[in-house]
Every structure is written in C-alpha cells, then in structure tokens.
LOLUM-296689 format. One record per residue: residue in three letters; x, y, z negated of N, C-alpha, C in turn. Coordinates in steps of 0.2 Angstrom, whole numbers, padded with zeros to 4 digits, always signed. Example, Ala and Ser with C-alpha at 12.3 -4.5 7.8 and 13.67 -1.06 7.14 Angstrom:
ALA+0066-0028-0039+0062-0022-0039+0066-0016-0039 SER+0064-0011-0035+0068-0005-0036+0064+0000-0039 
This chain:
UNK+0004-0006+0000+0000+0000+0000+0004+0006+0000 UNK+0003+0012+0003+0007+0017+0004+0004+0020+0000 UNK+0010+0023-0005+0012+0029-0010+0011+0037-0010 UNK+0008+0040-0012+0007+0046-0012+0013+0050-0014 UNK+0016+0054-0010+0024+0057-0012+0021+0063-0007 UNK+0027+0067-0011+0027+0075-0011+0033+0076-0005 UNK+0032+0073+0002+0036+0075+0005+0034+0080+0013 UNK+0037+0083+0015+0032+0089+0021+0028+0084+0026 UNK+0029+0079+0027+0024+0076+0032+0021+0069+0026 UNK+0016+0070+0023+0010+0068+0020+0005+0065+0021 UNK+0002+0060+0021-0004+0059+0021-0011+0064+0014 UNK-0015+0066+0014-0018+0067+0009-0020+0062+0006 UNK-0023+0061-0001-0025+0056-0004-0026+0060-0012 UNK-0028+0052-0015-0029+0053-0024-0025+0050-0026 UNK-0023+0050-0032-0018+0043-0035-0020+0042-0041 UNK-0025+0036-0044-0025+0035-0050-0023+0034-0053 UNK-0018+0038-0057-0014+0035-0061-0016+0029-0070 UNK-0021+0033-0073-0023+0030-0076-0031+0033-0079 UNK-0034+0029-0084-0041+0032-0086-0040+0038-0088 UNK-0042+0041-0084-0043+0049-0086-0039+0054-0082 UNK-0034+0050-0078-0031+0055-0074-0027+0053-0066 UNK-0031+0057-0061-0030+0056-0056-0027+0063-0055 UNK-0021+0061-0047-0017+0066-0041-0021+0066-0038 UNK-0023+0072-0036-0026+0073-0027-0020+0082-0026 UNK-0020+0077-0018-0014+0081-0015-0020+0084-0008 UNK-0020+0090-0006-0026+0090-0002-0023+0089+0005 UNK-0027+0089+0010-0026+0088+0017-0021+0093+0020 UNK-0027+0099+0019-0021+0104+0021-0021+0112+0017 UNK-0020+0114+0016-0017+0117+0011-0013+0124+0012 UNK-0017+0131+0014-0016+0138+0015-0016+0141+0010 UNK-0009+0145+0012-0007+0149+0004-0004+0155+0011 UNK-0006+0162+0008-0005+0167+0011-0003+0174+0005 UNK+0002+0175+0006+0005+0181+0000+0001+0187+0003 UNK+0000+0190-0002-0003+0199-0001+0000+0203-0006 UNK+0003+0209-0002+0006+0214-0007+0007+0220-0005 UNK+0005+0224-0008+0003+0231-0008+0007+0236-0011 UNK+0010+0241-0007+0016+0245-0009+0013+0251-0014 UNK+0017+0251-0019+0014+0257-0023+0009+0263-0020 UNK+0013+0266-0016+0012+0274-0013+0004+0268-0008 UNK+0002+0264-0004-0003+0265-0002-0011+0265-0005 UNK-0013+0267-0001-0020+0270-0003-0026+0265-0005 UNK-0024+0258-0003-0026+0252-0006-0026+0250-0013 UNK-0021+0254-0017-0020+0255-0023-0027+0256-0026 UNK-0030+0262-0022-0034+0267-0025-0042+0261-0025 UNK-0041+0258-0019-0048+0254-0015-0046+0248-0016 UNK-0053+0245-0018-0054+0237-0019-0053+0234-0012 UNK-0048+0229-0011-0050+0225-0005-0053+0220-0005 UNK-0059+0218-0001-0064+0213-0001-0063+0209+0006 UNK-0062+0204+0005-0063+0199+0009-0068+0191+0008 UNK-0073+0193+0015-0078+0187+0014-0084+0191+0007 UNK-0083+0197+0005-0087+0199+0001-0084+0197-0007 UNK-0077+0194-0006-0076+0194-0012-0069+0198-0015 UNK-0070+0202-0019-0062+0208-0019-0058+0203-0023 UNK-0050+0206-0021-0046+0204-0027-0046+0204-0033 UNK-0044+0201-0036-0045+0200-0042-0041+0208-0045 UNK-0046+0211-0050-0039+0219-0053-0037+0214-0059 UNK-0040+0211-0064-0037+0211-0069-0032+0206-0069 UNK-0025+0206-0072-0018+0200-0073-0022+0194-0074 UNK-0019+0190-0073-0021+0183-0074-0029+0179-0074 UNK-0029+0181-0065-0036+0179-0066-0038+0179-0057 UNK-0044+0175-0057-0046+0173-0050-0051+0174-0049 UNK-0053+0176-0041-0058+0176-0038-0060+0174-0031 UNK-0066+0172-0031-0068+0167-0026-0068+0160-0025 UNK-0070+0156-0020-0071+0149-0021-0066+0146-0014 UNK-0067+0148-0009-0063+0148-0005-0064+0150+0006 UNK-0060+0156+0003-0053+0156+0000-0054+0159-0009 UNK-0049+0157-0012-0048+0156-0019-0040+0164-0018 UNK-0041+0170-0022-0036+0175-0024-0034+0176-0030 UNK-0028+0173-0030-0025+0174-0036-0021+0181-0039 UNK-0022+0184-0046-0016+0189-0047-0011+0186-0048 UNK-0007+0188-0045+0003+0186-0046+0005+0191-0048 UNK+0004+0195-0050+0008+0204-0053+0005+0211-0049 UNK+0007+0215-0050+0003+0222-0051+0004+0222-0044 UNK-0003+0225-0040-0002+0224-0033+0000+0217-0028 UNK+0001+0213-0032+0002+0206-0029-0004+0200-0031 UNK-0005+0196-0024-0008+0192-0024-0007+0188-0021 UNK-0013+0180-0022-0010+0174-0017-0017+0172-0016 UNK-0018+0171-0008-0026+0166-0008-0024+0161-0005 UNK-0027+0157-0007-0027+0149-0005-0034+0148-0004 UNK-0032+0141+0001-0038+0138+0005-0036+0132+0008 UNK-0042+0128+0008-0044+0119+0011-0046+0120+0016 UNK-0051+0125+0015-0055+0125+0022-0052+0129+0030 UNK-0049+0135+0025-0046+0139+0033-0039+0138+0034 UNK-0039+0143+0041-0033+0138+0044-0029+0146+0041 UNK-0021+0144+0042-0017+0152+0041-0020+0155+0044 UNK-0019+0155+0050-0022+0161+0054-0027+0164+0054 UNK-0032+0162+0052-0039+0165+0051-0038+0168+0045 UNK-0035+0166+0039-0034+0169+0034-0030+0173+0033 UNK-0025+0174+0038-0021+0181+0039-0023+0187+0043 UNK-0026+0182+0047-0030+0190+0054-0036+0191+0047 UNK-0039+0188+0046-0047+0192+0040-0043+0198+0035 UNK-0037+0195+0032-0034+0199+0029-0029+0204+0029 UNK-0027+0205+0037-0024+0211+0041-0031+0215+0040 UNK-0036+0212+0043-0041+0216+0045-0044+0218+0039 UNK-0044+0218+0032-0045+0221+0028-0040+0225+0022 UNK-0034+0224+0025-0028+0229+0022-0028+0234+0027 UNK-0030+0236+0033-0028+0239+0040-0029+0246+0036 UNK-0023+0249+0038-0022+0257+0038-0019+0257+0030 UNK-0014+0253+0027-0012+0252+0021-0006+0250+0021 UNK-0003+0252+0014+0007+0250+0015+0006+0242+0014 UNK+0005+0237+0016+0002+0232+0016+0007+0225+0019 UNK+0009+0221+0015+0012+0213+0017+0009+0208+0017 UNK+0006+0204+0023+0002+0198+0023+0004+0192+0024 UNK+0008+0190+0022+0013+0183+0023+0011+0176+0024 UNK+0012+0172+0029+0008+0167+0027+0016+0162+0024 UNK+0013+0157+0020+0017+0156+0015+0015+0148+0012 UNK+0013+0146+0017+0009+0139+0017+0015+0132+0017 UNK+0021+0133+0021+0025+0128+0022+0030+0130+0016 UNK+0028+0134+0010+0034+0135+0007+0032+0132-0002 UNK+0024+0130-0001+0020+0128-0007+0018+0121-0006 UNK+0018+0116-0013+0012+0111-0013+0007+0113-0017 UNK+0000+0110-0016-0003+0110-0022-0005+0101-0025 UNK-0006+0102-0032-0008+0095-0035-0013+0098-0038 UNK-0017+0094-0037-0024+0093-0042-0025+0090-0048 UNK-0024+0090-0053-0026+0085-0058-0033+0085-0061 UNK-0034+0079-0061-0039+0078-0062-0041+0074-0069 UNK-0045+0076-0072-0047+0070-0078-0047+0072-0086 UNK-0048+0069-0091-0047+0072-0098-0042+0070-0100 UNK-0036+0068-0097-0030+0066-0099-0025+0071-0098 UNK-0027+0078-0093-0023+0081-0088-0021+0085-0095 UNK-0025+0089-0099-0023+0095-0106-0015+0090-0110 UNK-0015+0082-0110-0011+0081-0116-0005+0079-0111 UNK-0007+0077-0103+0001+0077-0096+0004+0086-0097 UNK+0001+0089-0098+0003+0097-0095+0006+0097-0103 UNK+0004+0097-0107+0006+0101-0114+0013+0098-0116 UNK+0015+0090-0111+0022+0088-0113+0027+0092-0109 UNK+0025+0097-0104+0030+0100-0100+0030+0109-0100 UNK+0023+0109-0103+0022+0117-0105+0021+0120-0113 UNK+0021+0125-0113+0019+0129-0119+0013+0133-0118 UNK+0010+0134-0112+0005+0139-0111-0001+0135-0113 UNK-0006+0140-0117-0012+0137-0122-0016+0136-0117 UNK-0019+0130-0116-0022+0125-0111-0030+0125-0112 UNK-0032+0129-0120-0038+0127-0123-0044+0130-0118 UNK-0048+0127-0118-0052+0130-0113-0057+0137-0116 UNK-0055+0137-0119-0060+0144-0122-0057+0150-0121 UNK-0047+0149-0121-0043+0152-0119-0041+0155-0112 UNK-0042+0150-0110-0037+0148-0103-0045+0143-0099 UNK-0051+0148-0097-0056+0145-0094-0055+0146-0084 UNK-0061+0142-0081-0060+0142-0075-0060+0152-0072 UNK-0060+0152-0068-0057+0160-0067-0050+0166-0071 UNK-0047+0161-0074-0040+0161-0075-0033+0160-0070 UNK-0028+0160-0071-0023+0157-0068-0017+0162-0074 UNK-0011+0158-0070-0003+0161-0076+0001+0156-0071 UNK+0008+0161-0071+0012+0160-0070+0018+0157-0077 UNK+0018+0151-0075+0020+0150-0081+0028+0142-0077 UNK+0030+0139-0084+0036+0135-0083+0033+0129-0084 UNK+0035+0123-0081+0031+0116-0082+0035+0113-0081 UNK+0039+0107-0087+0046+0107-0088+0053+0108-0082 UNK+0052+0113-0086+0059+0118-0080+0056+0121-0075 UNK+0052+0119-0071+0051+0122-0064+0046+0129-0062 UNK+0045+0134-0062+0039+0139-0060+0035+0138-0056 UNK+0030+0138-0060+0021+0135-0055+0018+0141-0057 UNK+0011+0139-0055+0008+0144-0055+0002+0138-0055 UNK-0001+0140-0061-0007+0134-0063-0015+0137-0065 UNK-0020+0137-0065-0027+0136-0065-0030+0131-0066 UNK-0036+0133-0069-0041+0128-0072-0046+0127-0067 UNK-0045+0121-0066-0051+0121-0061-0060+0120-0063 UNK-0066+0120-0059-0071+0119-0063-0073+0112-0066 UNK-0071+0107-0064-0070+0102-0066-0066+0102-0070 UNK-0066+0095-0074-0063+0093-0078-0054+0091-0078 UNK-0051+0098-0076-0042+0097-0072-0041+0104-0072 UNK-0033+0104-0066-0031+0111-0065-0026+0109-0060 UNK-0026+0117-0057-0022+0114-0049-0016+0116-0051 UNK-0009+0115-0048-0003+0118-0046+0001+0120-0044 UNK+0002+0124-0042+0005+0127-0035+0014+0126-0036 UNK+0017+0123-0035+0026+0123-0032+0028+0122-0029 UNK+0035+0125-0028+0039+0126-0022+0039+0119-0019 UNK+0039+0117-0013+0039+0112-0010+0046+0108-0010 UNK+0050+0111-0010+0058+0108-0012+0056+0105-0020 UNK+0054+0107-0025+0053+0104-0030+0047+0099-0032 UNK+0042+0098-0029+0035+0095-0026+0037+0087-0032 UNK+0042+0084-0025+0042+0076-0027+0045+0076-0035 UNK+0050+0079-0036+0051+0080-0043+0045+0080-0048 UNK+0041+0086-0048+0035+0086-0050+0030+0080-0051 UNK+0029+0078-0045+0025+0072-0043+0028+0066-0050 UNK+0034+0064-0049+0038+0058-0052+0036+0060-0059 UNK+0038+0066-0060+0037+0068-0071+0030+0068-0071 UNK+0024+0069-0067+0019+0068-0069+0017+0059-0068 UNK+0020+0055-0066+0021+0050-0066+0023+0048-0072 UNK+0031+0051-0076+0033+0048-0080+0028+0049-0088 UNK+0027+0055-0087+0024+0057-0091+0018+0052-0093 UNK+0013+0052-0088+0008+0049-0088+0008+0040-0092 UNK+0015+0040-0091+0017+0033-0094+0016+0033-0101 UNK+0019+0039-0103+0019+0039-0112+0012+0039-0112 UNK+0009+0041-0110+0002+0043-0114-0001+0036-0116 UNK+0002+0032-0111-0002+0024-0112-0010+0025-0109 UNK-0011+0026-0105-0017+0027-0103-0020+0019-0101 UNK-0025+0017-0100-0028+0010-0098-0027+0010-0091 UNK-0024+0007-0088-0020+0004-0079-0027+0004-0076 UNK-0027+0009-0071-0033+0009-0063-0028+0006-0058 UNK-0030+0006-0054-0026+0004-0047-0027+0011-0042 UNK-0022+0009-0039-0021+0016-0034-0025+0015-0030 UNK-0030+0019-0029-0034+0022-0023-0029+0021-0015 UNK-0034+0020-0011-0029+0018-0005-0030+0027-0002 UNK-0022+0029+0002-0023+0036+0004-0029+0036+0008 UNK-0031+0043+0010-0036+0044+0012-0033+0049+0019 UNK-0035+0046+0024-0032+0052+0029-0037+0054+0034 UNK-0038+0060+0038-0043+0063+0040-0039+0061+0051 UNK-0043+0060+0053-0043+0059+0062-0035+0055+0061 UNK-0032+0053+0059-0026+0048+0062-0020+0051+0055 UNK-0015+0055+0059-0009+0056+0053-0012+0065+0052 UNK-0011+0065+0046-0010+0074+0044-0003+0074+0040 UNK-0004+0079+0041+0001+0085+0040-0002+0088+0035 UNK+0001+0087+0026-0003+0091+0022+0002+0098+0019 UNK-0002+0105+0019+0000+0109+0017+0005+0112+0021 UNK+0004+0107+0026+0006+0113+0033+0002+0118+0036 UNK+0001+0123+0038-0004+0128+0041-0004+0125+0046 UNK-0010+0126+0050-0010+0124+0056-0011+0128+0063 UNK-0007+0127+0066-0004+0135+0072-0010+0137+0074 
C-alpha cells in the first residue's frame, strides 16, 4: 500500500494513524501572499474579496474559501482547495488595483496537514507551547508559532483538528514527528486508509498553471 509522504509530487489522501487522529494532506493546495506598503492607501480601506475583507485584527481569520489569514501588520496569506493560483491572484490584483500592493503566489513554497481528531490537542502540545484550549485559541483564530523547532503557521479548524502550514523543504520532517509522536500517545491501531487520488496522478499543493 502506498504511504502518504510530504514530497512535491504527491498523491492526496488521509492517513489514519490511530483512534482519534488522522493526516489529510489536500489535493491541491493555494497559498498566495498579500502585502501592503505602509504609505498605500489600502492602509486606509478594507480590501474585500468574494465579499469577504481581510481579516484587521492579529491573529485571526476570515472566510471559508478562499480562507485569509493575518501574518503581521499589513500582511496576509489566503489559501484555497478550491481555486486555482491564478484566479486567486487575478481576483486579488483586481482588488488591491491602484495600491502599493504585493500579490505573490506562494503555493509551491508551502504544505498543508490537516489534523484531524481528539487526539490532535495532546500530538501538537508535545511540540508546541501555544495554548491550544479552545476557548482560547477558537476556530477564526490562527498564530504564527514554533512546532518542535520548525515555524508554521497553525489554525483551528471547525471540526474537531487544526491545519498547518510549512515550508515544503521541511514537510516530510513534520510528517515523520507527527508520526513519532503519535506513537507515544499509544493510541488503539486503525489501518491506513488507502490514498485517495482525484482523475489519475495529482500534484498536491502545486498551483495549477
């Protein structure tokens, strides 16, 4: 049976690891930078896309998808399942347009994981410090934070889990600790979902030209 690994040509899938906690790594996977120069006038004005504006307050999300994250004062990140970069970047020219304005598409430089399950709060706590509680730290949240060693950029999702965003180069890494980790926990042994792939081979978390 073929293993779900964090490597640039991908299958999509789930990986059960054990009761209470499954990987889903998505099909495809749009991540696009926005960033706004001090002096422009965008500053001043909410930019909305799709009817839904950025997020103003730090650590915190808006929309469903596409999904915009704060990254810092003037900075943001949207991501998406459903749209392709290009559309996500033409809608987003077309609503920064006449502004000191950066639209990156930044899709081949990110993975994301899904975690899934009631087990994901006690896998994350053995490699972070950031308060997990959900009263705290609820769905339209996000934080730039450390997970053992490496910087992500984590969210709760509406289910019962939280996504993560890492640098690609560090992905498999990630994958395997969330693997080792999973081990301590002792969770009761599922079997691995077989991958799941969409029309023949994908390409996950490649933008698509």
């Amino acid at each position: 049976m073929s293993e779900l690994r964090a490597t640039r040509d991908m299958p999509s899938g789930m990986d059960r690891i054990g009761q209470g906690l499954s990987i889903r790594m998505p099909a495809r996977y749009t991540t696009v930078s926005i960033q706004i120069e001090c002096g422009s006038p965008l500053v001043r004005h909410p930019v909305t896309v799709r009817g839904v504006e950025l997020p103003h307050s730090p650590n915190t999300t808006t929309g469903r998808d596409p999904i915009f994250w704060w990254r810092g004062p003037n900075h943001w990140l949207a991501t998406s399942e459903g749209l392709r970069a290009s559309e996500l970047v033409s809608e987003l020219t077309v609503a920064t347009a006449g502004g000191l304005c950066a639209v990156v598409d930044t899709s081949d430089a990110m993975t994301a994981f899904q975690l899934l399950g009631s087990a994901v709060p006690a896998l994350l706590a053995r490699g972070t410090s950031l308060d997990l509680d959900r009263g705290v730290f609820a769905p339209g949240r996000c934080a730039r934070t450390r997970l053992t060693g490496l910087a992500v950029l984590l969210r709760p999702l509406e289910e019962d889990g939280y996504e993560v965003l890492v640098d690609r180069s560090e992905a498999q890494f990630l994958l395997d600790w969330f693997r080792d980790c999973a081990a301590g926990l002792h969770l009761s042994h599922e079997a691995v979902l077989p991958i799941e792939t969409v029309a023949g081979t994908v390409t996950a978390n490649v933008a698509e030209q």
